[in-house]
C-alpha positions as a Markdown table, in Angstrom:
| # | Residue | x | y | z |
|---|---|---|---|---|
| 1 | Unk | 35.1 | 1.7 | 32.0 |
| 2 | Unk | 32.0 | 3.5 | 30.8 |
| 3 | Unk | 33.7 | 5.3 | 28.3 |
| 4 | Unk | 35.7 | 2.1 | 27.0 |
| 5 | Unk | 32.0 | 0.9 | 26.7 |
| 6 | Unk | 30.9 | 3.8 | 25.0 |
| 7 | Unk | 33.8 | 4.1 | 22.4 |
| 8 | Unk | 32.9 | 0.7 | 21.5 |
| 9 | Unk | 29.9 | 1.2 | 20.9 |
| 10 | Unk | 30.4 | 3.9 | 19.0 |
| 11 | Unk | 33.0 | 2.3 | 16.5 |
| 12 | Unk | 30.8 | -0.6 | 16.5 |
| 13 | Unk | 27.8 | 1.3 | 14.4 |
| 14 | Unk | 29.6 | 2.1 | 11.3 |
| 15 | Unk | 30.6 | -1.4 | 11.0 |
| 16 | Unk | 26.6 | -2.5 | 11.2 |
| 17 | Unk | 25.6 | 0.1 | 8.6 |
| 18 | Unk | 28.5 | -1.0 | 6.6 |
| 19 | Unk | 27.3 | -4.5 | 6.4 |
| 20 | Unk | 26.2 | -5.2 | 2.9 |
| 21 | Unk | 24.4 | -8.4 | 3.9 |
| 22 | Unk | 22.3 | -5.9 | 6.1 |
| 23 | Unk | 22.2 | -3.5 | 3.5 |
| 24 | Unk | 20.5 | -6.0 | 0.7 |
| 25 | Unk | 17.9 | -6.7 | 3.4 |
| 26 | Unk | 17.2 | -3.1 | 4.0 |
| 27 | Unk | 17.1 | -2.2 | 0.0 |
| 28 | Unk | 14.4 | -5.2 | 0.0 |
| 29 | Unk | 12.3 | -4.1 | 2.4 |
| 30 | Unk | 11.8 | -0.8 | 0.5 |
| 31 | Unk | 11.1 | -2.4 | -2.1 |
| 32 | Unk | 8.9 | -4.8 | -1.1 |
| 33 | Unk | 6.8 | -2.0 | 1.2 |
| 34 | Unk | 6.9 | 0.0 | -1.9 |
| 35 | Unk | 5.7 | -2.6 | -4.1 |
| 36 | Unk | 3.0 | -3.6 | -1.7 |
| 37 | Unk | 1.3 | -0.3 | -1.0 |
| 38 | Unk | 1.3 | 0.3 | -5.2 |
| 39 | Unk | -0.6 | -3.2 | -5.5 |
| 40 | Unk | -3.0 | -2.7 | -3.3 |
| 41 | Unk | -3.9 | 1.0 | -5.2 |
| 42 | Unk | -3.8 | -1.1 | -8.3 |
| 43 | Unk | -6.4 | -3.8 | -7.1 |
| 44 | Unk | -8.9 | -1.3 | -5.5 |
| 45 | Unk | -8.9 | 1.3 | -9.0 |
| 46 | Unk | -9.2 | -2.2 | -11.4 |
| 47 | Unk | -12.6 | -2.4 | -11.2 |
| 48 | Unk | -13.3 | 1.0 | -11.7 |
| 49 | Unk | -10.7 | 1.3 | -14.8 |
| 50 | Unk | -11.1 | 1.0 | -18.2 |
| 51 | Unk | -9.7 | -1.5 | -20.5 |
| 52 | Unk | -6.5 | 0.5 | -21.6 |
| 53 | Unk | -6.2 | 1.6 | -18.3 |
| 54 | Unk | -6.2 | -1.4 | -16.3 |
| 55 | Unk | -3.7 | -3.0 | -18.7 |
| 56 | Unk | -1.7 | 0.1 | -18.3 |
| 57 | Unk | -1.9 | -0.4 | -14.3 |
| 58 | Unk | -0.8 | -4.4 | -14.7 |
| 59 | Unk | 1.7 | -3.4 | -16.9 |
| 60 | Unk | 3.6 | -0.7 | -14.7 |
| 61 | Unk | 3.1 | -3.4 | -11.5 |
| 62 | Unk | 4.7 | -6.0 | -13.0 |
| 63 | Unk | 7.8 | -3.4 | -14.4 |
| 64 | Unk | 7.8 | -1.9 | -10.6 |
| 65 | Unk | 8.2 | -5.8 | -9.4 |
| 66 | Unk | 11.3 | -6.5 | -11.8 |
| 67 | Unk | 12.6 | -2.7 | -11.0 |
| 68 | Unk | 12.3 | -3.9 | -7.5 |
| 69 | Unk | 14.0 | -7.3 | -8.3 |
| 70 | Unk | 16.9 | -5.6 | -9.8 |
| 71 | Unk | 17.7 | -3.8 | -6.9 |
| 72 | Unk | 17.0 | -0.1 | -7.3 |
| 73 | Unk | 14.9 | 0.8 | -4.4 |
| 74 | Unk | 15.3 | 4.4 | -5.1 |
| 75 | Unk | 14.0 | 3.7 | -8.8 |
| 76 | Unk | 11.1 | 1.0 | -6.9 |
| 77 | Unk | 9.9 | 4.1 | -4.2 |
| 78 | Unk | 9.3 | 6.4 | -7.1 |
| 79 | Unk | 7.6 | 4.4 | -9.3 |
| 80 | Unk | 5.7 | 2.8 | -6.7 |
| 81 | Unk | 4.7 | 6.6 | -5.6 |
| 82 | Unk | 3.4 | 7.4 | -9.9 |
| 83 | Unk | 1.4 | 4.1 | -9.7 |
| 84 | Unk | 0.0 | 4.6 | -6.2 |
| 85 | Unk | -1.2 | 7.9 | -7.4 |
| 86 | Unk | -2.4 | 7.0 | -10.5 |
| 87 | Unk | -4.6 | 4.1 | -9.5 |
| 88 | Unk | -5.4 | 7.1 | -6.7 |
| 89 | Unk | -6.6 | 9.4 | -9.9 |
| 90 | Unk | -9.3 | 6.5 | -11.0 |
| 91 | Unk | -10.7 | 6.3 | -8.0 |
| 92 | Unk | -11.5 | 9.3 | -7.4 |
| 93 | Unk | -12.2 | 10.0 | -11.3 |
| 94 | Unk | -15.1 | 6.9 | -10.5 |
| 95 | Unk | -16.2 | 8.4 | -7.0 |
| 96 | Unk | -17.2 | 12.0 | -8.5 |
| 97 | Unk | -21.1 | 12.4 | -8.6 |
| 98 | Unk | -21.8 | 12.6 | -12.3 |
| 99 | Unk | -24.1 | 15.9 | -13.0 |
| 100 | Unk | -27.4 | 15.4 | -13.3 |
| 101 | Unk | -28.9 | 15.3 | -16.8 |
| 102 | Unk | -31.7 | 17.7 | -18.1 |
């Protein structure tokens, strides 16, 4: 009996993983961690950006969104990962001590 249970179990997980229903909400959820995570870099390093910059940081949000909307969380993850670091780079561009001045 246990091993009935166990074989059916067993031939029962492919058929979950197959499920595209459960496969669409999966692909969303990377996308929507990714694109979350990327935001919130982007909102901390706009006030310390610069004009060209912080256009340049609401420009490659709103492309990661539609990237995202389209369906290509492989695409999403990456380009979520470029932003993050990015807005990462301004930060810590703004945080350095400037030198001192003689």
């Amino acid at each position: 009996m246990r091993a009935l249970l166990a074989l059916a179990l067993l031939l029962a997980t492919p058929a979950i993983a197959c499920d595209p229903d459960e496969m669409e909400r999966a692909m969303t959820e990377v996308c929507t961690a990714a694109t979350s995570g990327a935001a919130e870099a982007v909102e901390a390093a706009l006030p310390l950006a610069g004009a060209d910059e912080a256009a340049a940081l609401q420009t490659q949000l709103i492309t990661l969104r539609r990237v995202c909307a389209e369906g290509d969380p492989a695409l999403a993850a990456r380009d979520a990962a470029r932003l993050s670091r990015l807005a990462g780079r301004i930060e810590a561009r703004a945080e350095r001590p400037r030198p001192a001045s003689l």
